[in-house]
C-alpha positions as CSV (number, residue, x, y, z in Angstrom):
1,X,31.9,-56.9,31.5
2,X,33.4,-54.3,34.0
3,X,35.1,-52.4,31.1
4,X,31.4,-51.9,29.5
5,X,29.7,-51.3,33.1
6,X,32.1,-48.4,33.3
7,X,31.4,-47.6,29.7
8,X,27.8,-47.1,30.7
9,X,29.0,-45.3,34.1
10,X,31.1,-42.7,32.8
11,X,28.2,-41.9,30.2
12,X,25.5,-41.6,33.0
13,X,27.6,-39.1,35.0
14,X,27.8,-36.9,31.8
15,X,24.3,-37.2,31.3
16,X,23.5,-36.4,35.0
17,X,19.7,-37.6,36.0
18,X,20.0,-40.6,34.0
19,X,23.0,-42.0,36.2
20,X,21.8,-43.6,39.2
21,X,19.2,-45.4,37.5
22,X,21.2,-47.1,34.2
23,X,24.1,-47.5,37.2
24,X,21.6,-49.6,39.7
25,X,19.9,-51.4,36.7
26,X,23.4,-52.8,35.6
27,X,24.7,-53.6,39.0
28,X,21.7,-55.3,39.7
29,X,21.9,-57.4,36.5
30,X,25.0,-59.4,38.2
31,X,23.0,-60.2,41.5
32,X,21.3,-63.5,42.2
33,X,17.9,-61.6,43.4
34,X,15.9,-63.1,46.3
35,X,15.5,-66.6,47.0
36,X,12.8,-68.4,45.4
37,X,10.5,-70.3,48.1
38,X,11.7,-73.7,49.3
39,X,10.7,-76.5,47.2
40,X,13.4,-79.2,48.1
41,X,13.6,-78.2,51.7
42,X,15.1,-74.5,53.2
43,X,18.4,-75.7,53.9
44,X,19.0,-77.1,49.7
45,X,17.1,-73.8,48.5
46,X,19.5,-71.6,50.6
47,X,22.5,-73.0,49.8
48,X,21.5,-73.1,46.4
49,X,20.8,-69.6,46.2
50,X,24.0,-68.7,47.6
51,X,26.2,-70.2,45.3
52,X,24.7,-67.5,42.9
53,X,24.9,-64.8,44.8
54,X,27.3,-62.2,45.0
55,X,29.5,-61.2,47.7
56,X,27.0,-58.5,48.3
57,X,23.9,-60.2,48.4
58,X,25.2,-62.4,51.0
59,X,26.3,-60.5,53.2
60,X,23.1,-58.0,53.4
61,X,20.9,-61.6,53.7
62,X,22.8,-62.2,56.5
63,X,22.8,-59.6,58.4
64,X,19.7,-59.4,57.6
65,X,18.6,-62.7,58.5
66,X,20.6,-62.6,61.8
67,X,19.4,-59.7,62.8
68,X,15.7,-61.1,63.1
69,X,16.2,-64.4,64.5
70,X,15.8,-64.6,68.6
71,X,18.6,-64.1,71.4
72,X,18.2,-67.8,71.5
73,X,19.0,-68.4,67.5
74,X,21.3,-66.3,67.8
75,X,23.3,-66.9,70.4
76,X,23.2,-70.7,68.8
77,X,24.1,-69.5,65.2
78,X,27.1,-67.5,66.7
79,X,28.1,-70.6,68.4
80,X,28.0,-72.9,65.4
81,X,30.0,-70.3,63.1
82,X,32.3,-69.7,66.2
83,X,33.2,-73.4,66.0
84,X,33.7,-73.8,62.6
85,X,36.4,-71.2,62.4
86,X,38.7,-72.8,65.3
């Protein structure tokens, strides 16, 4: 796979304004997407959809995610991953 993504690359750059496009299109082809809504609870659904996704993916969700919960949720999620690492 990565010797025919940079296949692809290498012939985008020499074809200028069709690069960024065909690149992002094939990059995207390896990611997990957004998770679907929750149909056997949040918790299963997320950790579901994580096992799929790429390193990528999960760390933009959760910075993403973190960055909109409250001070309180916060401070509580730091704790519980603070824990687990000791």
């Amino acid at each position: 796979m990565a010797k025919s993504t940079w296949g692809r690359a290498q012939f985008c750059v020499q074809t200028d304004d069709l690069a960024a496009p065909v690149i992002e299109v094939d990059v995207d082809s390896q990611a997990a997407g957004p998770p679907i809504p929750p149909f056997d609870g949040v918790m299963a659904e997320a950790t579901f959809w994580a096992n799929m996704a790429n390193p990528d993916e999960l760390a933009a969700y959760t910075l993403a995610c973190y960055a909109r919960l409250a001070p309180a949720r916060q401070a509580a999620f730091l704790a519980y991953v603070q824990r687990r690492a000791a």
